[in-house]
PADREN-967815 format. One record per residue: y, z, x of N, C-alpha, C in turn; residue in three letters. Coordinates in steps of 0.05 Angstrom, whole numbers, padded with zeros to 5 digits, always signed. Atoms other than C-alpha are relative to their C-alpha. Example, Ala and Ser with C-alpha at 12.3 -4.5 7.8 and 13.67 -1.06 7.14 Angstrom:
residues 2
-00024+00000+00018-00090+00156+00246+00024+00000+00018ALA-00024-00001-00016-00021+00143+00273+00022+00014-00015SER
//
This chain:
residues 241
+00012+00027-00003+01855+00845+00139-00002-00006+00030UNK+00015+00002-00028+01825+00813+00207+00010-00031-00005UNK+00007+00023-00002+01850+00745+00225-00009-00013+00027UNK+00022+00024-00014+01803+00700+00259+00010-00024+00018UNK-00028+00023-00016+01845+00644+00313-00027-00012+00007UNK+00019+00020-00012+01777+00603+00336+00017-00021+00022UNK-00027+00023-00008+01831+00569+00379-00007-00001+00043UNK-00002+00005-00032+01815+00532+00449-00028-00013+00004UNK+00021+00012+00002+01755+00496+00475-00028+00002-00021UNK+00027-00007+00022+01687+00495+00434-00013+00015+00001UNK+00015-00030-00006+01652+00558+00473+00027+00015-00011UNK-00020-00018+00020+01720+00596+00450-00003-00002-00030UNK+00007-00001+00025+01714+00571+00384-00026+00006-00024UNK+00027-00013+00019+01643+00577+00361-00004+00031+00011UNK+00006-00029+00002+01654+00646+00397+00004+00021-00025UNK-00010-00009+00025+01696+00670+00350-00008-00001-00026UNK+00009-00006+00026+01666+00647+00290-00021+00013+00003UNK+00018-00020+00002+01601+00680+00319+00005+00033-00009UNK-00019-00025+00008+01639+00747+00319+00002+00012-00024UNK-00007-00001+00030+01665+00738+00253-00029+00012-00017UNK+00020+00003+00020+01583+00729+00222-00016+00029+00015UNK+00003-00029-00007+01572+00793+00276+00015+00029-00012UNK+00001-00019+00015+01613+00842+00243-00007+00005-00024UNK+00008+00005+00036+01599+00811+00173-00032+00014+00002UNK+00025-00026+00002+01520+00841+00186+00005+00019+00005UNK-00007-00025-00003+01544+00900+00213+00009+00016-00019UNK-00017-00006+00011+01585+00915+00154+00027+00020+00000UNK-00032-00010-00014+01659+00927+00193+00016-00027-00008UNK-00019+00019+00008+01687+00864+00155+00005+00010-00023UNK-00013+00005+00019+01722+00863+00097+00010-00022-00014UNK-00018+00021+00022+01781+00821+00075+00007-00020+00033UNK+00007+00018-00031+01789+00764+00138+00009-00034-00012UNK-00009+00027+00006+01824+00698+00142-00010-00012+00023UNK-00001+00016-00020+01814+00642+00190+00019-00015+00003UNK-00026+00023-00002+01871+00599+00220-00012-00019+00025UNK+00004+00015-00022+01856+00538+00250+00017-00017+00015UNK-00021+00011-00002+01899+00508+00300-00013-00020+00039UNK+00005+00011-00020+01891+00457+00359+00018-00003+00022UNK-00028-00001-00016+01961+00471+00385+00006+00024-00003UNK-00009-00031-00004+01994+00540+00410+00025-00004-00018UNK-00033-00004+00009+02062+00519+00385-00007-00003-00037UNK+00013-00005+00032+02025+00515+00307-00007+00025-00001UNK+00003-00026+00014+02007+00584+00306+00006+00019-00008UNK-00016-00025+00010+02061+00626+00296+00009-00007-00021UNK-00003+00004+00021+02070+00582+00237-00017-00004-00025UNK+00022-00003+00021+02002+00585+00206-00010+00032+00002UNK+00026-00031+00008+01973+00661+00225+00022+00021-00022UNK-00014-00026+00015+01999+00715+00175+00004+00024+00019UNK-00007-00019-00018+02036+00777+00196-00025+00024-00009UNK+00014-00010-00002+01975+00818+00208-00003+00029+00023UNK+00006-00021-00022+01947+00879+00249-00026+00001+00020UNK+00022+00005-00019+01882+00853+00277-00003-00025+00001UNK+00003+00020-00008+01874+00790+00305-00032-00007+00031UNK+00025+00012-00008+01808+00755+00335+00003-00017+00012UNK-00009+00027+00000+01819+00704+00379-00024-00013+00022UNK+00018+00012-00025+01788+00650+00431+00009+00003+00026UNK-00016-00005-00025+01832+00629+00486+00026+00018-00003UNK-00023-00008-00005+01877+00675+00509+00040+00002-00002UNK-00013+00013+00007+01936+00632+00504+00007+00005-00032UNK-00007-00001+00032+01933+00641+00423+00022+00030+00000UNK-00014-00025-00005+01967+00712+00439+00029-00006-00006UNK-00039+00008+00008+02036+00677+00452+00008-00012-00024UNK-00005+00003+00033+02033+00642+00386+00010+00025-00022UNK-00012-00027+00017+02023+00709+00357+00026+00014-00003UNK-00031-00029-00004+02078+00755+00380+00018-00023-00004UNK-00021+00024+00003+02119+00682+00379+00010+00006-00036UNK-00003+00007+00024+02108+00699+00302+00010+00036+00003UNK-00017-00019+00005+02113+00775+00305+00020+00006+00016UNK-00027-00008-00026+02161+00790+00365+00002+00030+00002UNK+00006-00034-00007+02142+00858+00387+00029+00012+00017UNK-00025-00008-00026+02191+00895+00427-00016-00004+00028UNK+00022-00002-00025+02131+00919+00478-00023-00009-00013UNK+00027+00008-00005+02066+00896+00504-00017+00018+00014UNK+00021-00008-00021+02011+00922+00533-00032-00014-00002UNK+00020+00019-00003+01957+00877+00555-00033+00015+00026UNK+00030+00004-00014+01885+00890+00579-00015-00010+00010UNK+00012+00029-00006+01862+00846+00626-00016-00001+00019UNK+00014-00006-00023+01820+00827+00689+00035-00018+00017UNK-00021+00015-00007+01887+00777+00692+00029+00000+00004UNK-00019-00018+00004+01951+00798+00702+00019-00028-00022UNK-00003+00020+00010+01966+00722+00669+00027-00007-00010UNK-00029-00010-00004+02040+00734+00691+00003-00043+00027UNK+00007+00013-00013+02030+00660+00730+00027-00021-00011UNK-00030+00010+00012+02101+00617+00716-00005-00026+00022UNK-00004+00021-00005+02080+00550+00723+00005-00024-00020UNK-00002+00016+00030+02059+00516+00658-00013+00014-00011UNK+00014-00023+00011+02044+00545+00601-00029-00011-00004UNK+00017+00002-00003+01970+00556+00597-00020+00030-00010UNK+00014-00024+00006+01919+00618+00585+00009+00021+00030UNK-00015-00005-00019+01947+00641+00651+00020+00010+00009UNK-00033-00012-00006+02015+00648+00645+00017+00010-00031UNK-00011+00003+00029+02025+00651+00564+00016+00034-00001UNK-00016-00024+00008+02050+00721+00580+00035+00005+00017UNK-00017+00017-00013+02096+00700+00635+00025-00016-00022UNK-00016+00022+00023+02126+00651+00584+00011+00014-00021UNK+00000-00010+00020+02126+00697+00527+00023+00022+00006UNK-00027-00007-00001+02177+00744+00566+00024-00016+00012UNK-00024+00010-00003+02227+00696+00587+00006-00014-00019UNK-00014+00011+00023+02231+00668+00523+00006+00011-00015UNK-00014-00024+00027+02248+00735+00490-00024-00001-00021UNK+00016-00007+00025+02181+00741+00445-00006+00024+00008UNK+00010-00028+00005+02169+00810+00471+00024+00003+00026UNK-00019-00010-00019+02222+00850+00512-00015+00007+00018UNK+00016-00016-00026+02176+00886+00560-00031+00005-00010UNK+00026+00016+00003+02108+00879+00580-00015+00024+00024UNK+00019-00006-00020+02045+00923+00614-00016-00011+00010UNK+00033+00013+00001+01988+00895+00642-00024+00022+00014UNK+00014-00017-00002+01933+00940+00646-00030-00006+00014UNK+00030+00004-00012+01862+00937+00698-00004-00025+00015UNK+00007+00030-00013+01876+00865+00727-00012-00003+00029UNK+00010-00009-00032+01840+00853+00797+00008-00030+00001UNK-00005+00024-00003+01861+00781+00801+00032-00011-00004UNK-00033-00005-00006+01935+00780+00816+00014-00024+00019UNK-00023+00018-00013+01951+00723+00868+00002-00027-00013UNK-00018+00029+00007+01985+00660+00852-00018-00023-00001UNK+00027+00018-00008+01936+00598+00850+00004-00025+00023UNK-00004+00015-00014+01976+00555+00886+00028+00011+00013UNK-00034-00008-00018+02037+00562+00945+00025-00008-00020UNK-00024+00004+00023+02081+00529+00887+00002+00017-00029UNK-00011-00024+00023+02062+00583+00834+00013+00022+00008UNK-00015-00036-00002+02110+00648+00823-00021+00012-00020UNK+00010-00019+00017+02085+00704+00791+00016+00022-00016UNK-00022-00008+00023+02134+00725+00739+00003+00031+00007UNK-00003-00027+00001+02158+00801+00752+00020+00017-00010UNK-00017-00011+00009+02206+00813+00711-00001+00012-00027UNK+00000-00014+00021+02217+00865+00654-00033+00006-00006UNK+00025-00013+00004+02136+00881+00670-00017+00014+00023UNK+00014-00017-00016+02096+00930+00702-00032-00004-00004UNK+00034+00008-00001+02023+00916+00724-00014+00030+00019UNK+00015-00016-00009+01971+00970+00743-00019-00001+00004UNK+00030+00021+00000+01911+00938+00772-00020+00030-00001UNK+00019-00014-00005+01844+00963+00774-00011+00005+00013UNK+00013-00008-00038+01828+00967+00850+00034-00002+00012UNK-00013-00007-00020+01876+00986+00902+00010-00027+00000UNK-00013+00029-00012+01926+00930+00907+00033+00013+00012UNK-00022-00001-00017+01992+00922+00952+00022-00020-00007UNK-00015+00021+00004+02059+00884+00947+00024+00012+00016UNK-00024-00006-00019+02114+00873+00992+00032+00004-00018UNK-00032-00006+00020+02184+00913+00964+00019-00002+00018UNK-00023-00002-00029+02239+00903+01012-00013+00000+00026UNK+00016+00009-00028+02197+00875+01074-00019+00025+00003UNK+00024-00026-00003+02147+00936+01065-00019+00001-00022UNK+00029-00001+00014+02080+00940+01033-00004+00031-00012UNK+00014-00020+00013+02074+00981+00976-00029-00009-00023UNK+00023+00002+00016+02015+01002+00932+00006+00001-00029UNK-00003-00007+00027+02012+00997+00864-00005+00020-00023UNK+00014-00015+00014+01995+01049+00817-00026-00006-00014UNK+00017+00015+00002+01932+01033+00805-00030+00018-00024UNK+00011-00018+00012+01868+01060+00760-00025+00012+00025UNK+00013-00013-00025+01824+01063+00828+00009+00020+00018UNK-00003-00012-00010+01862+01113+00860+00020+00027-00022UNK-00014-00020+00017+01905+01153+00812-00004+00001-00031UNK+00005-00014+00023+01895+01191+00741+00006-00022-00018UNK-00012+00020+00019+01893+01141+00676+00023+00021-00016UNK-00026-00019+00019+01935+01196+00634+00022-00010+00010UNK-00027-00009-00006+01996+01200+00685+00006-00040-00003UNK-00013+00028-00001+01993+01115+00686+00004-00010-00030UNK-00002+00004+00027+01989+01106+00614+00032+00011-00014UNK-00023-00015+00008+02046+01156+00607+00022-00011+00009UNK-00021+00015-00024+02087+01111+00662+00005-00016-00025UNK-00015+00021+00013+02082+01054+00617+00001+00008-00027UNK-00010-00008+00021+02094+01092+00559+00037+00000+00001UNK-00023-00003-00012+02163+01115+00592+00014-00025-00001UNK-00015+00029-00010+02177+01047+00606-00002-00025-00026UNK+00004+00015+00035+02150+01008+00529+00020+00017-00014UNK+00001-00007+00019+02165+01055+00488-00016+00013-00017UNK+00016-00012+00012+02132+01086+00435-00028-00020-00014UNK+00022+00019+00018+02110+01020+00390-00008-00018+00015UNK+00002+00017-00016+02078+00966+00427-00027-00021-00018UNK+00027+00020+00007+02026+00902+00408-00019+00002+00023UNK+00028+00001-00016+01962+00906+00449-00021-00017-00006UNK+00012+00019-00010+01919+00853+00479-00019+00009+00014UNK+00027-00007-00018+01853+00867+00503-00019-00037-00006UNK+00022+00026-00004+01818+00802+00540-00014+00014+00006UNK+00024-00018-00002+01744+00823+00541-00017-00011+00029UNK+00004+00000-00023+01745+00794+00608+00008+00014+00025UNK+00001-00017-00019+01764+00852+00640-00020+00017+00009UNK+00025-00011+00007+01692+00879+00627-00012-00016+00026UNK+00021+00016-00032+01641+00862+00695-00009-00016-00015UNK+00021+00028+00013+01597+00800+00688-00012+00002-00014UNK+00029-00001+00017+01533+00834+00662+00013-00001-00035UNK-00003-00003+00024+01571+00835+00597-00002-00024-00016UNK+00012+00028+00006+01571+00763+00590+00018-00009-00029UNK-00011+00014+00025+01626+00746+00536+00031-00015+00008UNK-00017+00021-00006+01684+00712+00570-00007-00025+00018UNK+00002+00024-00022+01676+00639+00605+00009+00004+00021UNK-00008+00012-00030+01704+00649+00672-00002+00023+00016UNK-00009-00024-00017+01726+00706+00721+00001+00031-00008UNK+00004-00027+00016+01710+00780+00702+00008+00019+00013UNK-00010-00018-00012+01737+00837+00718-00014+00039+00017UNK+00027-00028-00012+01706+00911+00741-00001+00032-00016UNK+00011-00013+00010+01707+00952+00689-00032+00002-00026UNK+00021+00000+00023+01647+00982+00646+00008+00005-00024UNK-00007-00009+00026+01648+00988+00572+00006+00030-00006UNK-00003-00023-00003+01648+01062+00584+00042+00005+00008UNK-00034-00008-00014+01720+01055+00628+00022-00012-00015UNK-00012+00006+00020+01747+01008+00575+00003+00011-00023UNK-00001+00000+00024+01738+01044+00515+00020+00032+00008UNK-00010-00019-00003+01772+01104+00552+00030-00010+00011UNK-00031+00013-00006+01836+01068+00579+00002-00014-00035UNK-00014+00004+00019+01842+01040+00507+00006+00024-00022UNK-00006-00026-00001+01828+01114+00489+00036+00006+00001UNK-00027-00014-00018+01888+01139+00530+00023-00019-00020UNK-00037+00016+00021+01938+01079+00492-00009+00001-00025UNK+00000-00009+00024+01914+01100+00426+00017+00020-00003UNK-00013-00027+00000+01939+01166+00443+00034-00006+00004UNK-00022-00007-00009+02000+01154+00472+00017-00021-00021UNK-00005+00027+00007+02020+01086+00438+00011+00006-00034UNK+00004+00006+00035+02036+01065+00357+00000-00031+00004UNK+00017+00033-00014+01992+00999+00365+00008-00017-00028UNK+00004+00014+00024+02028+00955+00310-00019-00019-00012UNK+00015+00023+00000+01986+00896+00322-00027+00002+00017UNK+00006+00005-00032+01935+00888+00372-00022-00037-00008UNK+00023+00025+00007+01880+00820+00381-00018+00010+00023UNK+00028+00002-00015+01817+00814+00421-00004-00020+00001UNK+00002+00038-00010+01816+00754+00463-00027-00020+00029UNK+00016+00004-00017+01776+00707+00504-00033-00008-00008UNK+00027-00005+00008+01715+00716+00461-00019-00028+00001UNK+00011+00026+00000+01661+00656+00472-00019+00009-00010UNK+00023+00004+00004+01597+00631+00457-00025+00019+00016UNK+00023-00011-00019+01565+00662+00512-00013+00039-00016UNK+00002-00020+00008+01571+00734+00477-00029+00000-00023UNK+00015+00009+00019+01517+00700+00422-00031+00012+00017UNK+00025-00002-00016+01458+00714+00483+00000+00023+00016UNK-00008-00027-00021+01489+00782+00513-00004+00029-00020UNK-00006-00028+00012+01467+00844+00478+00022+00015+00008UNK-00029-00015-00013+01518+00875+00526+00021+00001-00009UNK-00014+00007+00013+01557+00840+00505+00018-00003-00030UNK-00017-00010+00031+01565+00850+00425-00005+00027-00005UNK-00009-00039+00001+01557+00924+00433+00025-00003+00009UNK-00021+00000-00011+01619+00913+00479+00018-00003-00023UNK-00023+00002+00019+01654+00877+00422-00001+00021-00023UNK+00001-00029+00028+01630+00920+00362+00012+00024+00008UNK-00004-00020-00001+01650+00979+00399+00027+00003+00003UNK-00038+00001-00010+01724+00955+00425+00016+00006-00038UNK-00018+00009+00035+01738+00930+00345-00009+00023-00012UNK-00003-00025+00017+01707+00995+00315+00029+00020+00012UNK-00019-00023-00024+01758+01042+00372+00028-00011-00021UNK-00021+00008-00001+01810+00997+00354+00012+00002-00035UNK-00009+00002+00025+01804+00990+00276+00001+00030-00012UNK-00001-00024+00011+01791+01062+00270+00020+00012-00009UNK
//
């Protein structure tokens, strides 16, 4: 079964139900619920314990795992959304490990990593981030690099945060880690092509046992982007396969 979260402004929500009436022509639907909720802290008490999940905002994620409680994560993002101010689509992952809904956490392709304001932290505990361009951070008054997918092999990084999850893990793919031309998240996008995504979710098929995963972020805008619902049809066939 496939549940459906329409959850977060009105371009998130009529994204999602577009989605929904996109795989239904396609014929990649089946059996499929919808849960509707206007609050994050209602949805770990309305979604069923499921294996594919559809969502809007981002944010609906921590609901989820709030309901299953994964051990590990591994998240797909342009965001590293590790941001420990309030909770928000931003930080819901942040939040989600210091309150014990998932022990340990990846974040996978983010290029948007600093803080938004001098009073945000950026949560670094019990998770490892591996951006998608060359980034730096100071470890003991010295500037190191991060392992990154712009300069070093996806296999040997995939296998890092295998070492470091585990075997079983829930996976989160926002489909705003996809460049602009794709045209299905509202805000900030990230730099891979559908080609480099379907091969980094590749690589954690392989290595991974994906109890859960969702697909988040999804808006309205995807309704006017061919790019765009090839992108999705092709993530949710990879993923349901």
């Amino acid at each position: 079964m496939v549940t459906f979260i329409p959850f977060g402004e009105r371009p998130n929500r009529e994204g999602v139900l577009y989605v929904l009436k996109l795989l239904q022509r396609n014929n990649l639907l089946e059996d499929y619920v919808i849960v509707e909720s206007s609050r994050v802290d209602l949805i770990s008490d309305r979604v069923p314990h499921d294996n594919a999940y559809i969502i809007g905002e981002h944010l609906a994620t921590y609901g989820i795992i709030e309901k299953l409680r994964p051990a590990s994560l591994v998240s797909i993002d342009a965001h590293t959304d590790l941001m420990h101010d309030f909770l928000d689509h931003g930080s819901w992952l942040a939040y989600a490990l210091e309150n014990r809904f998932v022990k340990r956490a990846a974040v996978l392709a983010p290029v948007l990593m600093i803080p938004s304001t001098e009073r945000t932290q950026l949560w670094t505990r019990r998770v490892k981030i591996f951006p998608a361009l060359l980034r730096s951070r100071k470890v003991r008054g010295r500037w190191r690099a991060y392992r990154n997918l712009q300069t070093n092999d996806l296999p040997g990084i995939v296998d890092e945060a295998r070492r470091y999850l585990g075997e079983e893990i829930y996976l989160t793919v926002d489909l705003d880690v996809l460049r602009p031309e794709y045209r299905i998240a509202r805000f900030q996008h990230g730099e891979l092509t559908l080609e480099d995504l379907l091969k980094v979710l590749e690589e954690v098929k392989k290595r991974f046992k994906i109890t859960a995963f969702d697909i988040a972020e999804v808006s309205d805008r995807i309704e006017r982007s061919r790019l765009g619902k090839k992108a999705f049809v092709e993530v949710f066939q990879l993923l349901m396969g």
